[in-house]
C-alpha positions in Angstrom: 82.2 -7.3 46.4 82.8 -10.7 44.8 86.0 -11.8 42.9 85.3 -14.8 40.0 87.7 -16.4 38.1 87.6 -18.4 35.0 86.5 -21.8 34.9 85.5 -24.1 31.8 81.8 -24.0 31.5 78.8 -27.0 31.3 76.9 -27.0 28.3 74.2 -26.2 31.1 75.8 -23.1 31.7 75.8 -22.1 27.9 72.0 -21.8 27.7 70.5 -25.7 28.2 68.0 -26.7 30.5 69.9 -27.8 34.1 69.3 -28.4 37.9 70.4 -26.4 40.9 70.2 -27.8 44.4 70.1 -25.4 47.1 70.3 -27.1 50.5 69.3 -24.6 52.9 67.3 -25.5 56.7 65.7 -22.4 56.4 63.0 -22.1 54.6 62.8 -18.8 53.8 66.8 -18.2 52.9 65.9 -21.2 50.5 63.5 -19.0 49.1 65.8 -16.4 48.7 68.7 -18.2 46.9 65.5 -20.0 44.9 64.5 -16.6 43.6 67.9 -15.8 42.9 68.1 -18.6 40.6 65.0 -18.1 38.9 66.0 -14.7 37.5 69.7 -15.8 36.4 68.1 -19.4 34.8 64.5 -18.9 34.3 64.5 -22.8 32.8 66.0 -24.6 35.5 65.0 -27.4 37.8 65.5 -26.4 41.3 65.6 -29.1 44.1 65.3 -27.7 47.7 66.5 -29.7 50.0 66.4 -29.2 54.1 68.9 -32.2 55.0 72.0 -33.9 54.0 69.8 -36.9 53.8 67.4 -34.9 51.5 70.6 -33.2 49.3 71.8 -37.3 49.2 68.6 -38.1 47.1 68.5 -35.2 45.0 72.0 -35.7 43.9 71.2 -39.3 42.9 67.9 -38.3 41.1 69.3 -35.5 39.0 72.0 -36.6 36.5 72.1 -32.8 35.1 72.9 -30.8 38.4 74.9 -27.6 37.4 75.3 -26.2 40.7 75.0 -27.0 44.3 74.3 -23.9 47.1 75.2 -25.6 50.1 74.7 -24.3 53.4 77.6 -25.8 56.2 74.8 -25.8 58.8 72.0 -28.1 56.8 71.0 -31.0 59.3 72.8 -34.3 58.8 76.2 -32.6 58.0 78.9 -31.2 60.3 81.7 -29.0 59.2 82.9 -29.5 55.7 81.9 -33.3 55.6 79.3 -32.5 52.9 81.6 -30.4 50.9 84.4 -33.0 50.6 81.9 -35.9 49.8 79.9 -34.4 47.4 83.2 -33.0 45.9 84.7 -36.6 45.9 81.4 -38.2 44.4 80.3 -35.4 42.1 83.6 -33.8 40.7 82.1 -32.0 37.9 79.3 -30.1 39.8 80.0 -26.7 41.0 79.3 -26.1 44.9 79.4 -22.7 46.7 79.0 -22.6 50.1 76.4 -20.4 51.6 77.0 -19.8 55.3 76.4 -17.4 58.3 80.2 -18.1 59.4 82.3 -15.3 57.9 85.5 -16.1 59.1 88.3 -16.0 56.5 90.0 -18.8 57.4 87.0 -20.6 56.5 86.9 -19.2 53.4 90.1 -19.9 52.5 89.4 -23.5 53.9 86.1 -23.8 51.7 88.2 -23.1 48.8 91.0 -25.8 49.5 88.4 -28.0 50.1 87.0 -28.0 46.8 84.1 -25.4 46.5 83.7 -23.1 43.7 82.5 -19.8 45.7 81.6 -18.5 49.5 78.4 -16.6 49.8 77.6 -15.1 53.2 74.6 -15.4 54.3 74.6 -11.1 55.0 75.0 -10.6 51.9 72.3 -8.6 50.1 70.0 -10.1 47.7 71.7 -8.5 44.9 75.0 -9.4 46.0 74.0 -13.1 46.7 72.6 -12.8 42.7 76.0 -11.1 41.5 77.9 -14.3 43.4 75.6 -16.9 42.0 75.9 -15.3 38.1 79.5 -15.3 38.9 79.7 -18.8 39.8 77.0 -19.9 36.7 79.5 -17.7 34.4 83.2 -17.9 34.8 83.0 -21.2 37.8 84.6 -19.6 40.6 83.5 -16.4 43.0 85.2 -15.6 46.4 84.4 -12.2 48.8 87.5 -10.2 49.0 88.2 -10.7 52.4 89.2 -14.3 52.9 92.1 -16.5 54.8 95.7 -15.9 53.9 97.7 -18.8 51.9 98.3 -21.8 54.4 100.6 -24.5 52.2 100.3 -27.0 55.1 96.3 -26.8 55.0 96.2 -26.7 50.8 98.4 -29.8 51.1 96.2 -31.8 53.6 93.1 -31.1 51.7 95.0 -32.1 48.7 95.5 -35.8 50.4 91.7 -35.8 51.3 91.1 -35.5 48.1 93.1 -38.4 47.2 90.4 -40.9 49.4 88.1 -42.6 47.5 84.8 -42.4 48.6 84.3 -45.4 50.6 87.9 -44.6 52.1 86.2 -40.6 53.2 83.3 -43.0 54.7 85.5 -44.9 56.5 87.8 -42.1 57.8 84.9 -40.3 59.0 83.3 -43.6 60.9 87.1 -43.9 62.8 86.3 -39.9 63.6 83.9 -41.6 65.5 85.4 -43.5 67.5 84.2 -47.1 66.0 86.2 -50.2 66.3 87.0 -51.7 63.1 83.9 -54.4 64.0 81.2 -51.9 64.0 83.0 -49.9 60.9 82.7 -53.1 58.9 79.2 -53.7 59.9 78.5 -50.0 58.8 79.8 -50.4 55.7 78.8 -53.9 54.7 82.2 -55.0 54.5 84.8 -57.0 56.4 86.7 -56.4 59.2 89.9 -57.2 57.3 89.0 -55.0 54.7 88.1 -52.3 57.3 91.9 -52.8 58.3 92.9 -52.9 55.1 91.5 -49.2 54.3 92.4 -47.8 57.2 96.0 -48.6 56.5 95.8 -47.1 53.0 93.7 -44.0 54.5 97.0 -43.2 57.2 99.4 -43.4 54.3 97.4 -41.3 51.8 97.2 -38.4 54.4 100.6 -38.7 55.9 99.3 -39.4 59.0 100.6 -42.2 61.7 97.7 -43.5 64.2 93.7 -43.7 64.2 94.3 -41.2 66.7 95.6 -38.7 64.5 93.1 -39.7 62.1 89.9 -39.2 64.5 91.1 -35.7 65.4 91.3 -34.5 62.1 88.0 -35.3 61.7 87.0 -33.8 64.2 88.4 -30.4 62.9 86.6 -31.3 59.4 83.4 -31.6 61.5 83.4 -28.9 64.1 84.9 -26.3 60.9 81.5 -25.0 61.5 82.1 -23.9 65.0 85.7 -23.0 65.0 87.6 -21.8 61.7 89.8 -24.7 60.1 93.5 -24.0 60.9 96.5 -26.2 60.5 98.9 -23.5 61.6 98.3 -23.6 65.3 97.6 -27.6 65.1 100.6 -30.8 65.2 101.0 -30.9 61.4 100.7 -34.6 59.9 104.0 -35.9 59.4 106.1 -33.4 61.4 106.0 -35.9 64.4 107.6 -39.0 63.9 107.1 -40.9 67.5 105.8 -44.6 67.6 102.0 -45.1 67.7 100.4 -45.1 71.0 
């Protein structure tokens, strides 16, 4: 059973001719949510796409893309690194997650993190249809079983949210490990610039060393594999020691 809740629709969604990207490595679940489409939007464009590279040049070559199924696990993408940069780049498009990890917390997490609705991937066919007509319809559909409230979590994703885009680049290259050189040369951009927005990146998510910074990442990118929660992690902010 899916829950939807009210959300201001697209002029797509009232009847005019829009695309949906389903990003998908399987080919035959991309099928499935293809032919799911088809029968709830007989008139729209549907790009398939089997890598974040793939769902990258899709999103630049369609300026009418309604909705975005977006599977956690397409190659190129780790955790919720997709979500939060195609929700920082593409505000207005609608993306529900489509994943073989159930977990509630990562539900809950998908959610705070700016997608519109969770399908899992066992689901039936007709249930995946009633999610995606949910989330065409009223903008928002989530299973009933999902993650309870986590303020701290809400409030963290709230300050990723904040980043720019090129900051979220940036933030994920020093998850990496990169020395501000190599970040620069990454980005086209200067070392002192690098510095600059690493700085502003720290302050925006209250946090107080690239240390901190890299292992959040990491819990963006690894969501996948272990479900995203702040509870049983050092909080940003709630330790105060010098910088090491």
């Amino acid at each position: 059973m899916v829950r939807a809740h009210t959300r201001p629709v697209t002029k797509a969604s009232q009847g005019q001719t829009a695309t949906v990207v389903v990003a998908d490595y399987h080919p035959l679940f991309r099928m499935a949510l293809r032919d799911a489409v088809r029968k709830l939007r007989p008139r729209s464009r549907i790009a398939e796409c089997e890598s974040h590279d793939a769902l990258e040049q899709a999103m630049r070559n369609h300026a009418d893309i309604e909705l975005v199924l977006l599977d956690l696990n397409v190659p190129g993408t780790r955790g919720f690194s997709s979500l939060i940069q195609l929700r920082n780049e593409f505000p207005l498009v609608r993306i529900c997650i489509i994943s073989a990890y159930e977990h509630p917390a990562m539900v809950r997490s998908a959610q705070y993190f700016g997608a519109s609705g969770f399908i899992r991937k066992s689901s039936s066919l007709m249930q995946i249809r009633k999610s995606i007509r949910a989330v065409l319809g009223s903008g928002q559909c989530w299973p009933d079983t999902i993650g309870t409230e986590d303020p701290d979590e809400q409030a963290f994703a709230g300050n990723i949210a904040r980043l720019t885009q090129r900051q979220f680049r940036i933030f994920l290259s020093v998850g990496e490990g990169l020395p501000n050189k190599e970040i620069g040369l990454r980005h086209g951009i200067s070392e002192a610039t690098v510095k600059a927005h690493v700085t502003a990146i720290l302050v925006k998510l209250g946090l107080h060393s690239r240390t901190q910074a890299a292992l959040w990442v990491q819990k963006l990118l690894n969501a996948h594999v272990e479900p995203f929660a702040l509870a049983s992690q050092p909080l940003p902010g709630r330790h105060r020691g010098k910088n090491k």
